[in-house]
C-alpha positions in Angstrom: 62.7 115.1 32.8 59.3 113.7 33.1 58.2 113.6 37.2 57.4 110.2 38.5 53.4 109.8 39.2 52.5 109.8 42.8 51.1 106.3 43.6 47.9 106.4 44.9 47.9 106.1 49.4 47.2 102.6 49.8 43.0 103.6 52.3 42.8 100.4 54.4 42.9 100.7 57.6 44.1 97.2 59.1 44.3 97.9 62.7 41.2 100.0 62.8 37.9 98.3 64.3 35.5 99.0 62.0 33.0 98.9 64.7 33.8 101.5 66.7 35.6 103.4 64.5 33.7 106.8 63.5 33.3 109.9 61.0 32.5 112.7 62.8 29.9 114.8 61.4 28.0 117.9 61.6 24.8 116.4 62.5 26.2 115.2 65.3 26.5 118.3 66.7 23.0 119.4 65.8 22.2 119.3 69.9 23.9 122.6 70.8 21.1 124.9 72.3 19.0 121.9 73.8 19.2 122.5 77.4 16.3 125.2 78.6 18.3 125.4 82.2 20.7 128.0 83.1 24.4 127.6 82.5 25.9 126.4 85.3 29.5 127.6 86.8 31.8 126.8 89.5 34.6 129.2 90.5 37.2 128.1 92.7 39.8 131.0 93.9 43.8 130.5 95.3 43.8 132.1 98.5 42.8 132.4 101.9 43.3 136.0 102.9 41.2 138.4 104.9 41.2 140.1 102.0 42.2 138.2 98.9 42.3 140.1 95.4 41.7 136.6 94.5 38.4 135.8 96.1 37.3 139.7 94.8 38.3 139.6 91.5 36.1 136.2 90.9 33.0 137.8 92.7 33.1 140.1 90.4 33.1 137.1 87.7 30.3 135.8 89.8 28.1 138.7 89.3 28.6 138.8 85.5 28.1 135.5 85.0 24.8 135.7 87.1 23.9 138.8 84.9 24.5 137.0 82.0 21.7 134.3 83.1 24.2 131.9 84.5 24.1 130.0 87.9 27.0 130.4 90.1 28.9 128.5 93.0 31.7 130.1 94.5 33.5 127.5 96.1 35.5 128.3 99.5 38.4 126.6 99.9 39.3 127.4 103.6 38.9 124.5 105.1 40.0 122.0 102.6 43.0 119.4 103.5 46.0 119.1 101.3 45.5 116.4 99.0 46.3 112.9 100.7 46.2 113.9 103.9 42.4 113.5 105.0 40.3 110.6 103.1 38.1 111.4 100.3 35.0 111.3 102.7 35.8 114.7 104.2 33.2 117.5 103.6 35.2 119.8 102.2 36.4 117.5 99.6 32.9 116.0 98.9 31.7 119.6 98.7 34.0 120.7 96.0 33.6 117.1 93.9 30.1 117.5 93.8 30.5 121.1 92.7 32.9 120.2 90.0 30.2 117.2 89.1 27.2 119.8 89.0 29.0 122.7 87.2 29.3 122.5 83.2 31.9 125.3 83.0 34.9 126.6 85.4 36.4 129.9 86.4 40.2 129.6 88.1 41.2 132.3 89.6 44.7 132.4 91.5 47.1 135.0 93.0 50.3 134.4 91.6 52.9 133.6 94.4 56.7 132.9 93.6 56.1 133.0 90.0 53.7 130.0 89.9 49.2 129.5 91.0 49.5 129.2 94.9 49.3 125.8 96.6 45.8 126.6 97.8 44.8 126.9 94.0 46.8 123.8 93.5 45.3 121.7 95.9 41.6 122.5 94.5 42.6 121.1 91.4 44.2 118.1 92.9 41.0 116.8 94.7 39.3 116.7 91.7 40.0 113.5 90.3 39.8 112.3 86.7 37.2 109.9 86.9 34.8 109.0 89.8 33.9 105.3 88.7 32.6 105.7 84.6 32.2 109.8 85.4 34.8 112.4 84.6 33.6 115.7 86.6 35.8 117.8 84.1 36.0 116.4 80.7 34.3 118.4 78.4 33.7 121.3 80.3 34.7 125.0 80.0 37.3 126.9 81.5 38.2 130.4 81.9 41.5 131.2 84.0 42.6 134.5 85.6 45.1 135.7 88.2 46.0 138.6 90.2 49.8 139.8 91.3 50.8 142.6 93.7 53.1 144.0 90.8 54.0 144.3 87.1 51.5 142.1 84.3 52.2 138.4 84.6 50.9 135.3 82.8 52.8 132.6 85.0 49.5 131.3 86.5 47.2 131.3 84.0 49.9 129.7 82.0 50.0 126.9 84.3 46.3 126.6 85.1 46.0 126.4 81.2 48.2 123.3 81.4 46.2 121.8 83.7 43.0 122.4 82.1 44.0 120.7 79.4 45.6 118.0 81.4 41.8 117.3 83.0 40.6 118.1 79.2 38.7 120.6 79.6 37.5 123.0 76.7 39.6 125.8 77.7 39.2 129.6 76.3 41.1 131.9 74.5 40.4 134.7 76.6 42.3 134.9 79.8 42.4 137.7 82.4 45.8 138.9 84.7 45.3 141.9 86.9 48.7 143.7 87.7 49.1 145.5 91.0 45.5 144.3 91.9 45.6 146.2 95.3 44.9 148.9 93.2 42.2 147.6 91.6 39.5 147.3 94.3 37.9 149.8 96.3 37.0 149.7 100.2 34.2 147.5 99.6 35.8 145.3 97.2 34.5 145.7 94.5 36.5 146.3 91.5 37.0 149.7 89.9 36.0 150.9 86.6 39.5 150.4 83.9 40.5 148.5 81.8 41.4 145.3 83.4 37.5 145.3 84.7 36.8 145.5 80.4 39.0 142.4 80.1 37.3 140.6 83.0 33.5 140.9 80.9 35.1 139.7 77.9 36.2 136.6 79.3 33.2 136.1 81.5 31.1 136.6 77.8 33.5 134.1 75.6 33.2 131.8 78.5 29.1 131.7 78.9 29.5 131.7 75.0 31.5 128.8 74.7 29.3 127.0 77.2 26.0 127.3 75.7 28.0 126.3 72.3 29.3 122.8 73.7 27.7 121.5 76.7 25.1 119.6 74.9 27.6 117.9 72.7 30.6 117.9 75.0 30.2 114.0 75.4 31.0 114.1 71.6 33.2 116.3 71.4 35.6 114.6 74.1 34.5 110.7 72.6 37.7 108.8 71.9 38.2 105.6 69.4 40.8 104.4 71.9 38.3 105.1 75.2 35.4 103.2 73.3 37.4 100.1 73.2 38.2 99.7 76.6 35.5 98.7 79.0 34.1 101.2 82.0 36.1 99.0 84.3 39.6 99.1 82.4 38.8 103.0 82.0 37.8 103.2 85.6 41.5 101.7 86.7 43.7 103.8 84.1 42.0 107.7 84.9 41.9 106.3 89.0 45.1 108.6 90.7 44.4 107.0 94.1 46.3 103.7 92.9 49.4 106.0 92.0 
C-alpha cells in the first residue's frame, strides 16, 4: 500500500509579533571575552558557627578563585534578619543586594541540616529579590553549589540550591561539590586537607570561572525573552516584585 504524503507544516506564525520576534544567531554571541576586568564572585555560606565547615570549605573556594584571577566577596551572613522581619533598608540586607548586583557569578555553599540547605542559607537567597525596578541581580549569572554534612555523601542541598538557581535563572554548572564527614576534612587552622574532595572543589571552582568568562558578556542575550520584550519595564517591574505577594 502506497503511504500517504506528509503535507507540508502550514510556517505562519499568526500570533507571533513580527517585531520583536527574533532568530538567534551566532554573531550574537560574538562578545564573549570583551570585558578586560577580573571576574567577579560572590560566595554566600549556610551557617553561623564558631567553626563552620561551611564558611571553610568556601574560603577555600575563595582562594582558588582569587588564584584563578578572579575577584572575590565572601559575604557574612551573621547579622542578617529573616526575610520580612526587618525592612529592606537594613545594612545587612543592602550589603548582600549590592553584592549580588556587583558579582557576575555565585558560589552557595550550605551545611546540610535535617536533610535540606539550612535556613541561614535559605534566608540569603530570599533577600535577593527577582528584580530591583528594570534590574535582575541574578539573571544571567553563574552558579556553582556545594555542601558539607557531618556523615555519609549527600546531594540534598545542592539539589535544592540547584532548584533555586534556576528558579532566580541563573546559568548554573554541571559540576557540583558535597563533602561527607567534613570535620574530617580540615585541619586546626582550617584549612582543608589534601584528598580527593579538595580535587573536586578545583574542578568546580575551574568550570565555574570557565563558564563565567564564556557568558557574562552575552548573558543579557542569553536570558532575553520574546514574552519579556513585550511587556513594558513597569509591567515586568510589578510581575518579578515578591514584596506585593
Amino acid at each position: 500500500m502506497r503511504k500517504a504524503a506528509v503535507s507540508l507544516l502550514d510556517s505562519s506564525l499568526p500570533n507571533i509579533d513580527a517585531a520583536l520576534f527574533d532568530k538567534p544567531t551566532g554573531t550574537r554571541l560574538s562578545g564573549a571575552g570583551a570585558s578586560t576586568h577580573a571576574p567577579r564572585f560572590l560566595l554566600l555560606y549556610g551557617s553561623l558557627r564558631e567553626r563552620s565547615y561551611s564558611k571553610l570549605l568556601t574560603l577555600e573556594a575563595a582562594r582558588l578563585l582569587l588564584a584563578m584571577g578572579g575577584e572575590v566577596r565572601v559575604f557574612d551572613p551573621a547579622g542578617l534578619p529573616l526575610p520580612d522581619a526587618a525592612p529592606e533598608t537594613h545594612p545587612k540586607v543592602q550589603e548582600l543586594r549590592e553584592a549580588a548586583t556587583w558579582a557576575e557569578g555565585m558560589v552557595w555553599t550550605s551545611p546540610e541540616r535535617h536533610g535540606a540547605m539550612t535556613g541561614v542559607m535559605k534566608a540569603q537567597i530570599d533577600w535577593i529579590p527577582l528584580g530591583i525596578g528594570a534590574v535582575r541581580p541574578t539573571q544571567g549569572k553563574t552558579l556553582a553549589v556545594m555542601e558539607v554534612s557531618g556523615g555519609s555523601q549527600s546531594f540534598n542541598a545542592v539539589n535544592q540550591m540547584r532548584v533555586l538557581g534556576r528558579w532566580m535563572r541563573m546559568i548554573t554548572i554541571p559540576n557540583q561539590s558535597s563533602v561527607a564527614k567534613a570535620f574530617l576534612e580540615f585541619d586546626e587552622a582550617g584549612r582543608m586537607k589534601s584528598s580527593a574532595y579538595y580535587e573536586r572543589v578545583v574542578d568546580v571552582m575551574e568550570e565555574l570561572m570557565k563558564f563565567t568568562l564564556l557568558t557574562r558578556d552575552v548573558s543579557p542575550y542569553l536570558v532575553d525573552r520574546y514574552s519579556e520584550r513585550r511587556e513594558s519595564a513597569d509591567e515586568l517591574s510589578k510581575r518579578v516584585d515578591q514584596r506585593a505577594i
